[in-house]
ZARO-180507 format. One record per residue: chain; z, y, x of N, C-alpha, C in turn; residue number from 1. Coordinates in steps of 0.1 Angstrom, whole numbers, plus 5000, padded with zeros to 4 digits. Atoms other than C-alpha are relative to their C-alpha. Example, Ala and Ser with C-alpha at 12.3 -4.5 7.8 and 13.67 -1.06 7.14 Angstrom:
<sites>
- chain	nZ	nY	nX	caZ	caY	caX	cZ	cY	cX	n
- A	5000	4988	5009	5078	4955	5123	5000	5012	5009	1
- A	5000	4989	4991	5071	4989	5137	5008	5011	4992	2
</sites>
This chain:
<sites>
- chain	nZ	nY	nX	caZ	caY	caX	cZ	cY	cX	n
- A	5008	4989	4994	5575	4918	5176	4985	4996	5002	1
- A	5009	5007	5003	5550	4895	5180	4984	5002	4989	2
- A	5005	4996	5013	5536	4900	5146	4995	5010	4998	3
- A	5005	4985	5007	5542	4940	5141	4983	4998	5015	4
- A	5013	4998	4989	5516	4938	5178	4988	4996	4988	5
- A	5011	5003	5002	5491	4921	5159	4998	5005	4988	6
- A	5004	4993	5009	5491	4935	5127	4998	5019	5005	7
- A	5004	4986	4996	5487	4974	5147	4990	5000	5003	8
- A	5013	5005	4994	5462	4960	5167	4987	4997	4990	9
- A	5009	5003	5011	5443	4948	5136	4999	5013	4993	10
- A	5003	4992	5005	5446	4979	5122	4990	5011	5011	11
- A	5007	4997	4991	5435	4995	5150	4984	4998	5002	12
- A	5016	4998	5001	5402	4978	5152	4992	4996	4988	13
- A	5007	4999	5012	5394	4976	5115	4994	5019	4998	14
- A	4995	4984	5003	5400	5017	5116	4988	5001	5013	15
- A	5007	4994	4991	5380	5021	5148	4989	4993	5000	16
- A	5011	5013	4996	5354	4992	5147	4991	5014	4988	17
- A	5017	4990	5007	5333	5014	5117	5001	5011	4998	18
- A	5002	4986	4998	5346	5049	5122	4995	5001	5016	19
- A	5008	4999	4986	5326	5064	5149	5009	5003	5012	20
- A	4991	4995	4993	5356	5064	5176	4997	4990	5008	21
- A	5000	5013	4990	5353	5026	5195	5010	4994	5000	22
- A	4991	5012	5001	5373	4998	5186	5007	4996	5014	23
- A	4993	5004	4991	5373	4985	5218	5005	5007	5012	24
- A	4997	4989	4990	5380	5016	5239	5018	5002	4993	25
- A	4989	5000	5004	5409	5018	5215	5010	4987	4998	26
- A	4991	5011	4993	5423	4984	5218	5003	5000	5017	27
- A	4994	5003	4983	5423	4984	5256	5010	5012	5002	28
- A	4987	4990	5000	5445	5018	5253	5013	4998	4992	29
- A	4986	5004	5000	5469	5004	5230	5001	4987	5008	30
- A	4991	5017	4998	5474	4970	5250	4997	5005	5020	31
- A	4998	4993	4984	5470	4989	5288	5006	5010	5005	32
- A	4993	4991	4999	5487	5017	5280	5009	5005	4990	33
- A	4993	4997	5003	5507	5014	5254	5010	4991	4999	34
- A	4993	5011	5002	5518	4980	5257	5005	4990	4988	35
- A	5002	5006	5009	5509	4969	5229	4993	4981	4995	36
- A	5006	5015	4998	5493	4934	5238	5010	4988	4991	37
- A	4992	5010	4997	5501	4901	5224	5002	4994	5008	38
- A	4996	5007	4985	5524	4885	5253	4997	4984	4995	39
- A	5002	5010	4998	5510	4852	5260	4985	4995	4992	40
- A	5011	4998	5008	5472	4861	5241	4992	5002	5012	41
- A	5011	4997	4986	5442	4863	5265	4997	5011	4986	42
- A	5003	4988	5008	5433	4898	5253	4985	5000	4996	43
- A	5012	4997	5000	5396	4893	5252	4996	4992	4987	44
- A	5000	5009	5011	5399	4864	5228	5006	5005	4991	45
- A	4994	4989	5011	5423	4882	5204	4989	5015	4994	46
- A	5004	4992	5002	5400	4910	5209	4984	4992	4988	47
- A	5012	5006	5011	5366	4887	5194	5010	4994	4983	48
- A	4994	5006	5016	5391	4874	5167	4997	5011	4990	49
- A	5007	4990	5008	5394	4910	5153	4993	5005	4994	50
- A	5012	4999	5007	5362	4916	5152	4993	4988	4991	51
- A	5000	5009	5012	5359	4888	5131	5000	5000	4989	52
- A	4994	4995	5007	5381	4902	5111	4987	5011	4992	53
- A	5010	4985	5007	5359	4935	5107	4982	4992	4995	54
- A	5013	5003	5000	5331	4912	5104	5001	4995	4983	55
- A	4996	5004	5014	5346	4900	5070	4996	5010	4991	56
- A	5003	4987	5002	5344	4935	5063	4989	5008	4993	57
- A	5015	5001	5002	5309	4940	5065	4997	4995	4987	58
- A	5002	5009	5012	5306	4912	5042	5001	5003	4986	59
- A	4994	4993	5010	5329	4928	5017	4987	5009	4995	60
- A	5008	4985	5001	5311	4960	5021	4984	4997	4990	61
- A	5021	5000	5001	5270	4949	5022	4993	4987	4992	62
- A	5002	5014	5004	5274	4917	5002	4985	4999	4992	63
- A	5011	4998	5005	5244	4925	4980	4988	5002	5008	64
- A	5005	5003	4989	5225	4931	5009	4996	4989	5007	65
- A	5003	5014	4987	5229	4902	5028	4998	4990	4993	66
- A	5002	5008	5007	5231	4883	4997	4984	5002	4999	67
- A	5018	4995	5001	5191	4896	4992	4996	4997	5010	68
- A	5005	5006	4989	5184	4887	5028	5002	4985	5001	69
- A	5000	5019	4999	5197	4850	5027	4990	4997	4990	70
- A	5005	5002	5011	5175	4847	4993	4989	5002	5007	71
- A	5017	4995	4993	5145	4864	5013	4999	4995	5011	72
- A	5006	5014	4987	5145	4837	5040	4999	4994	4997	73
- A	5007	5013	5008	5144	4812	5019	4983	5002	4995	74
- A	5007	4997	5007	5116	4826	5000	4991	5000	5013	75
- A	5009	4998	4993	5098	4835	5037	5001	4986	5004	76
- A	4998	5011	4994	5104	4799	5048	4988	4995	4988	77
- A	5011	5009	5013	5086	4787	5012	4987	5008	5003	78
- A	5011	4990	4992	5061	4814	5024	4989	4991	5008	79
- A	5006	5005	4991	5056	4799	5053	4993	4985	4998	80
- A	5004	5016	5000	5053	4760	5044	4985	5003	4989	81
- A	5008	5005	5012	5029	4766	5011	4988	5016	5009	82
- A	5010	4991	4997	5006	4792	5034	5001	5013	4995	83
- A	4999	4987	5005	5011	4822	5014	5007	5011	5004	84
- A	4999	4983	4996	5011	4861	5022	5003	5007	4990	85
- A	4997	4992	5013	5030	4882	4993	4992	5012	5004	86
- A	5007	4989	4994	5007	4911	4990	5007	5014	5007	87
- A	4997	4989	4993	5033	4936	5000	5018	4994	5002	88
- A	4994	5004	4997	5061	4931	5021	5015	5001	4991	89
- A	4992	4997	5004	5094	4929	5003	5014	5010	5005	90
- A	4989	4998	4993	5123	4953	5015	5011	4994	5010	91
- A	4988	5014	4989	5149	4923	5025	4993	5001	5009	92
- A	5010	5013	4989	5122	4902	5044	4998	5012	5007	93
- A	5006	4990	4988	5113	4935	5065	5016	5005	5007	94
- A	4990	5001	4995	5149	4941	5068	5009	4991	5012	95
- A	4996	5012	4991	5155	4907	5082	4994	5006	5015	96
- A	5014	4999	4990	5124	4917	5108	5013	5007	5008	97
- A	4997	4985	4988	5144	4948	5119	5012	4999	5004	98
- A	4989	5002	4994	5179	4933	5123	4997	4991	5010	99
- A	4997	5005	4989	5167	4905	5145	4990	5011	5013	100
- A	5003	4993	4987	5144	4932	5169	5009	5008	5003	101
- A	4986	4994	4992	5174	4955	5172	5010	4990	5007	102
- A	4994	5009	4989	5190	4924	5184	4998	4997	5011	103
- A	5005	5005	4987	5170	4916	5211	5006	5005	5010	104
- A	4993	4988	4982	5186	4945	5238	5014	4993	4999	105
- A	4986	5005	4999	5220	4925	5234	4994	4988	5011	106
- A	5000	5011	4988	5205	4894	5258	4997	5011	5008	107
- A	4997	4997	4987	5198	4920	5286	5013	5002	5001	108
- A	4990	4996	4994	5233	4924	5287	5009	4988	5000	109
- A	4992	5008	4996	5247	4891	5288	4999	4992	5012	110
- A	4998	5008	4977	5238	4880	5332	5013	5012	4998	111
- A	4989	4988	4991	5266	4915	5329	5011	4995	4995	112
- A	4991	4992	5009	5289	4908	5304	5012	4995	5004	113
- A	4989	5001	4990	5315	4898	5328	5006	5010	5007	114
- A	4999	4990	4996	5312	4928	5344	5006	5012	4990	115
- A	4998	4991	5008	5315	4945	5314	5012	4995	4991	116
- A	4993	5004	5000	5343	4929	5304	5016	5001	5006	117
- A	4990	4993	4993	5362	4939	5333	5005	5014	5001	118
- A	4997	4986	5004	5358	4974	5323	5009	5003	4992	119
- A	4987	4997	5009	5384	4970	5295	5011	5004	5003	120
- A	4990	4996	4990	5409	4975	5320	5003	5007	5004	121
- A	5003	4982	4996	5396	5008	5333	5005	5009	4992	122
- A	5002	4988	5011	5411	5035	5313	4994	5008	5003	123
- A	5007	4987	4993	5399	5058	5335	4982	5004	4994	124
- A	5016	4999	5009	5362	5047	5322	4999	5001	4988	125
- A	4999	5002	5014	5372	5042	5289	5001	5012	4997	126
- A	4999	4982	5004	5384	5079	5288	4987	5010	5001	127
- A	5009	4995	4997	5353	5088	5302	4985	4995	4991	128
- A	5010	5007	5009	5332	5067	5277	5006	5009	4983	129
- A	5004	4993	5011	5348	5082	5248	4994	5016	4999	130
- A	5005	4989	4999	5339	5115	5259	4985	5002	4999	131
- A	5018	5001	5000	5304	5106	5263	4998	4996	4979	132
- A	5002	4998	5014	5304	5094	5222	5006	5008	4995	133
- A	4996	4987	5002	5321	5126	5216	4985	5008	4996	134
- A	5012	4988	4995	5288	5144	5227	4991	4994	4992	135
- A	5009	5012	5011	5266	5113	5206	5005	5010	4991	136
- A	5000	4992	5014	5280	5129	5174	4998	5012	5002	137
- A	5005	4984	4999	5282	5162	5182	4984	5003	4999	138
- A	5015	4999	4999	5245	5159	5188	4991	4998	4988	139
- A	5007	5003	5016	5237	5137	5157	5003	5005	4987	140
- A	4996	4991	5011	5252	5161	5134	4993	5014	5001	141
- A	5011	4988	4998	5226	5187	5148	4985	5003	4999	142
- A	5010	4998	5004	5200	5173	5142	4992	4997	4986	143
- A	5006	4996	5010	5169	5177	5120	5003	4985	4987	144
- A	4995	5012	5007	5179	5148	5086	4990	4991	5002	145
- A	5009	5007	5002	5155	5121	5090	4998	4990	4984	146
- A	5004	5009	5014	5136	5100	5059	5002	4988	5003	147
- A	5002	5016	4999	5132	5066	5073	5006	4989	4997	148
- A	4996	5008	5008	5143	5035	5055	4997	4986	5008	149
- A	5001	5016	4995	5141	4997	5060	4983	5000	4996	150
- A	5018	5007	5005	5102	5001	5041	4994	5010	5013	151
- A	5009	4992	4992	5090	5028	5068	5002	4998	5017	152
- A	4996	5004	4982	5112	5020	5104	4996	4989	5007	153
- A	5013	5011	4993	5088	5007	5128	5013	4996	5014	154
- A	4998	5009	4992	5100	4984	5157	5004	5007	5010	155
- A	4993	4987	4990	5106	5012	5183	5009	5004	4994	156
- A	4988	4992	5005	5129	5029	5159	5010	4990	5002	157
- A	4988	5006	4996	5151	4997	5161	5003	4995	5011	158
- A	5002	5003	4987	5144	4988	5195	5012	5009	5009	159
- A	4991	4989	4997	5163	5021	5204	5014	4997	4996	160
- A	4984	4997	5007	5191	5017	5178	5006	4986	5007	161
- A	4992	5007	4999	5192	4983	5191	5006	5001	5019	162
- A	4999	4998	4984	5194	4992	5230	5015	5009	4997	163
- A	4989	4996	5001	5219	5017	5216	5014	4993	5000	164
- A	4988	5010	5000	5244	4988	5206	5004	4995	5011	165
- A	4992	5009	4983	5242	4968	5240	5001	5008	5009	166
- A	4992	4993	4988	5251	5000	5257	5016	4997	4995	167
- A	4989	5003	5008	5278	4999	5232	5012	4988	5004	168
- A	4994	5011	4999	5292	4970	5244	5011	5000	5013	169
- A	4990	4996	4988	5310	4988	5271	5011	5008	4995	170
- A	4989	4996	5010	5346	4998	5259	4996	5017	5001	171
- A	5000	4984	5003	5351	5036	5248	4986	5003	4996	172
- A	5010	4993	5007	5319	5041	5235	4996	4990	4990	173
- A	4999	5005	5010	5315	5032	5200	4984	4995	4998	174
- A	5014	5009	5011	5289	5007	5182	5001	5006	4987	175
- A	5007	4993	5011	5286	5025	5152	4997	5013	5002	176
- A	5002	4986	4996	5290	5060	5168	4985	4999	5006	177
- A	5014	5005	4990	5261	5046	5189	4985	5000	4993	178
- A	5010	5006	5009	5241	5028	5168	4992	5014	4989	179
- A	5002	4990	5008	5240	5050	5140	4993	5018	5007	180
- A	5004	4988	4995	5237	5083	5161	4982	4995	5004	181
- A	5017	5002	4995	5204	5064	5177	4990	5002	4986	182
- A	5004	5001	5009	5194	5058	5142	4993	5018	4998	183
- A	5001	4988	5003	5192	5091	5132	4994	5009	5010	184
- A	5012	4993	4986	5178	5107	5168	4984	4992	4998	185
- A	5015	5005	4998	5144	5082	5157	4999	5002	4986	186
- A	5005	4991	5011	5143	5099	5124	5008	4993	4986	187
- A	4990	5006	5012	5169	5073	5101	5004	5009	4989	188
- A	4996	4995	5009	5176	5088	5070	5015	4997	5004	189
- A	4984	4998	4998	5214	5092	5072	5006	4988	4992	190
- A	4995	5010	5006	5227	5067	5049	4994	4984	5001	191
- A	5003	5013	5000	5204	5040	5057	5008	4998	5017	192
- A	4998	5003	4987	5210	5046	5096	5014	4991	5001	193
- A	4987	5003	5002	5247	5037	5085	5003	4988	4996	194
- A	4996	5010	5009	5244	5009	5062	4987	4988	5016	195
- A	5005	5011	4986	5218	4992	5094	5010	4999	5009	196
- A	4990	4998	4989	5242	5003	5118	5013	4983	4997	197
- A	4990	5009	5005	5267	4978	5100	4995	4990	4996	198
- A	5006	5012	5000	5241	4953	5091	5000	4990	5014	199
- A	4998	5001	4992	5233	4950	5126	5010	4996	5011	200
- A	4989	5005	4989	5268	4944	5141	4999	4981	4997	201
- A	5001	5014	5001	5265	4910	5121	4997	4990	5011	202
- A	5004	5003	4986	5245	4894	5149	5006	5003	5010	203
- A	4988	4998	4989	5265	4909	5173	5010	4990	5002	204
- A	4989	5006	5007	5296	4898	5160	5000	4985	5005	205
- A	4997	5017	4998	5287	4859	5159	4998	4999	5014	206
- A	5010	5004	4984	5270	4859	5194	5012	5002	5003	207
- A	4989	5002	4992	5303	4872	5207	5010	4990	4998	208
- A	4992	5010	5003	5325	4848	5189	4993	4985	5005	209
- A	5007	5010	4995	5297	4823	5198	5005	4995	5018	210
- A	4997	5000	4979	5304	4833	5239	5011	4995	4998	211
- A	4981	5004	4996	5343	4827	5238	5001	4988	4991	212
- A	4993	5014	5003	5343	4793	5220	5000	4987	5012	213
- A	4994	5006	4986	5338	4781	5259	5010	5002	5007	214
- A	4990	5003	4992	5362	4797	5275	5013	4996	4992	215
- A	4986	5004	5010	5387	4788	5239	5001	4989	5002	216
- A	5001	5018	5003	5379	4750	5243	5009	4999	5018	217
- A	4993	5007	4990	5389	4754	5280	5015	5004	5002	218
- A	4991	4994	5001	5416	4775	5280	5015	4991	4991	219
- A	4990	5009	5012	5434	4758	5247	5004	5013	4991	220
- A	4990	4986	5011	5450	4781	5216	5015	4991	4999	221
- A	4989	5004	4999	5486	4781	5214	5002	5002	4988	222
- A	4998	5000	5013	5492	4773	5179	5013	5010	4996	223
- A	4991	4991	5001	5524	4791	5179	4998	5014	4994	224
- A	5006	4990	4996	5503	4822	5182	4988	5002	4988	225
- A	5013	5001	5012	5484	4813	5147	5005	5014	4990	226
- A	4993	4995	5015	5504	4831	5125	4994	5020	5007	227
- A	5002	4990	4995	5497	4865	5146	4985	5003	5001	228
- A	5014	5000	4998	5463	4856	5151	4995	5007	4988	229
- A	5006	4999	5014	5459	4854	5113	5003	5012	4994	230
- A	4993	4983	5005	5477	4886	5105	4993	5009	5008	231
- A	5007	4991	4991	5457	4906	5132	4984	4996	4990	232
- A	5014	5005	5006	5423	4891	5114	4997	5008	4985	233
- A	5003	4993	5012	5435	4903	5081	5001	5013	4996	234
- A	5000	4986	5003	5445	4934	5089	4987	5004	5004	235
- A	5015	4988	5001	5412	4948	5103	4991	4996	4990	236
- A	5010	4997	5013	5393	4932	5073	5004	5008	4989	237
- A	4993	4996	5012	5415	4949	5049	5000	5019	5006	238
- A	5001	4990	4995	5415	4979	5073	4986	5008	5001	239
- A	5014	4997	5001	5376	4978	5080	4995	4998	4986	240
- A	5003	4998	5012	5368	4978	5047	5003	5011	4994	241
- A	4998	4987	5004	5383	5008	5040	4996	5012	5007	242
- A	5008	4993	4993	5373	5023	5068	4980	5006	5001	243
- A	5016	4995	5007	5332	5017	5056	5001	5006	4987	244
- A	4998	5000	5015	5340	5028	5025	5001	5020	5006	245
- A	5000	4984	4992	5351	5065	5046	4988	5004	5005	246
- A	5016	4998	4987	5319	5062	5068	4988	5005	4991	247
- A	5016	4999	5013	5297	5058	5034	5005	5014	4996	248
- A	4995	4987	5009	5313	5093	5023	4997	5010	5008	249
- A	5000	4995	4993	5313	5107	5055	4983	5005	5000	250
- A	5014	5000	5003	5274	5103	5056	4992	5008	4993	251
- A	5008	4997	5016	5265	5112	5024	5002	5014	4999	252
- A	4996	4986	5000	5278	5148	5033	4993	5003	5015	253
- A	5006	4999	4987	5264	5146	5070	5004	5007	5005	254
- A	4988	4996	4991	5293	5153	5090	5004	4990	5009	255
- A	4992	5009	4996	5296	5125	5113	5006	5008	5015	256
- A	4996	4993	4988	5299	5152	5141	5019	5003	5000	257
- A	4984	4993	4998	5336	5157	5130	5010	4990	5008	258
- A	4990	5009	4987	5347	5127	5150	4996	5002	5014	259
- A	5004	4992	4987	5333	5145	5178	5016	5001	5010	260
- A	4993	4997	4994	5361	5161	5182	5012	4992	5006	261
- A	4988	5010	5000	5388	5135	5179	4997	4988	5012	262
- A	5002	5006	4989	5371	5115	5209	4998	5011	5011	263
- A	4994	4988	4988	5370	5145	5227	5014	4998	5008	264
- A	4986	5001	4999	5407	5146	5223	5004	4985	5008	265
- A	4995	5010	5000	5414	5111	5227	4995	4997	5017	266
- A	5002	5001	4986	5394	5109	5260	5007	5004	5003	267
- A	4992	4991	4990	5409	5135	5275	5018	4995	5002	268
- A	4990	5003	5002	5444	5123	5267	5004	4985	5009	269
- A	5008	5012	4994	5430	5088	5278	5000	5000	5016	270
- A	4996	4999	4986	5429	5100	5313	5006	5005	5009	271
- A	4992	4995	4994	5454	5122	5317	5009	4988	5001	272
- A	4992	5009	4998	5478	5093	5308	4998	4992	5011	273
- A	5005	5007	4989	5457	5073	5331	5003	5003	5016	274
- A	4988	4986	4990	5465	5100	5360	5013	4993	5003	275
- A	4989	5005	4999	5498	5097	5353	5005	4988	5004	276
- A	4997	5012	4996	5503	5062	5352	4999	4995	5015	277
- A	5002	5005	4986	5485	5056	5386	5010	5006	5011	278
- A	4994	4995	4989	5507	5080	5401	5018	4998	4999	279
- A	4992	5007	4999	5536	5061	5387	5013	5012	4994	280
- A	4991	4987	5005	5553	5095	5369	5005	4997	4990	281
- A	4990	4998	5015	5561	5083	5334	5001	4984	4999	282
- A	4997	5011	5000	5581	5048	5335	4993	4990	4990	283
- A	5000	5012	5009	5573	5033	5302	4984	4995	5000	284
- A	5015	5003	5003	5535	5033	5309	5000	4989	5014	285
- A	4998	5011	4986	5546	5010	5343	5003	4990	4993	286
- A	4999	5015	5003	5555	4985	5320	4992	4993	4994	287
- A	5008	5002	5005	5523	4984	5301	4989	4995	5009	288
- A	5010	5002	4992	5507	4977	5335	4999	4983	5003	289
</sites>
């Protein structure tokens, strides 16, 4: 049982990590309320594994990309030592620029992210968070298409998309629903907003796995517990990967508003269960507690 948990779970946040729904709004509902947890897993640590997982993903997906950005830091590094200014900035190298300033809005949230951490627990907020990225797409599927690219998006434009992620960081409301939507409210062309959106988790991604290798070293891993691990890892790369591959389609027709509805739904459901459970009416959600 063990195993089938972690391989759902993995699907789960390969499927929800880059459709615009929320990974982690959707893990804390299957493992709080559906009882889906691995027993004897710190859920928060299983939860960074995942995204590990989906981070593979990415990889998969934008390899050409990021392959051209590792190549264009070398090249700004030789830049830098031998003095020289290329007369016009390269794509990558301005790309690089604009994934680490969207980064920056992720350190105001780590004095919280304990706090925010504790929120995973809440369904009640969780329900109420996907409803709020419900209303994000709805919105970014209304408005006017923007042009803007990696050669024209100025510093504010990612400033925003990146403040959009470390709100993100609170369960039920999606990092790419987020991201992306911001993108596109500061004029993102639609398909770039998407393919940054998922550049930008990168950084994310390691910093989080960076935070939990204190509390893994104190804690200990129970080896027992590899085999589950590793199967939860490979399902959301194998799962996120096909899930950007949906997102890129989705886009390219500019409809991301149709997951509107399905977090609509999903809130709502989200807190009636929630409801319920507190008032102790439907048994099998008492054992999920």
């Amino acid at each position: 049982m063990h195993l089938l948990n972690a391989f759902l779970l993995g699907i789960v946040q390969g499927v929800a990590e880059f459709l615009p729904i929320s990974s982690s709004g959707h893990l804390s509902i299957a493992q709080n309320l559906l009882n889906l947890g691995v027993e004897g897993t710190d859920d928060v640590f299983f939860d960074v594994l995942l995204h590990l997982g989906t981070l593979v993903a990415v990889f998969a997906a934008y390899w050409e990309d990021i392959r051209d950005m590792i190549l264009e830091f070398f090249r700004m590094i030789g830049d830098v030592a031998h003095g020289t200014v290329p007369r016009s900035i390269p794509p990558a190298r301005r790309l690089i620029l604009l994934i680490i300033v969207g980064t920056l809005p992720l350190f105001v949230i780590l004095p919280f992210r304990h706090m925010v951490e504790a929120l995973y627990s809440n369904t009640f907020f969780v329900g109420g968070a996907l409803l709020v990225t419900g209303l994000l797409l709805f919105a970014c599927d209304r408005i006017r298409k923007g042009r803007k690219t990696e050669k024209s998006a100025t510093l504010l434009d990612v400033l925003a998309v990146g403040a959009g992620q470390a709100i993100a960081t609170c369960p039920g409301i999606s990092r790419s629903g987020m991201t992306i939507s911001m993108g596109c409210f500061r004029g993102m062309e639609r398909r770039f907003a998407v393919r940054f959106a998922f550049l930008l988790s990168i950084p994310a991604v390691l910093g989080a796995n960076i935070l939990q290798i204190g509390d893994v070293v104190e804690s200990g891993i129970d080896v027992k517990l590899l085999p589950a691990y590793l199967l939860g890892v490979a399902a959301a790369a194998v799962s996120g990967y096909l899930s950007i591959r949906l997102v890129r389609m989705v886009a390219s027709q500019g409809r991301f508003g149709i997951f509107a509805y399905y977090c609509w739904a999903a809130g709502a459901v989200t807190i009636v269960l929630s409801i319920l459970k507190a008032l102790e009416l439907l048994p099998w959600l008492q054992a999920a507690a």
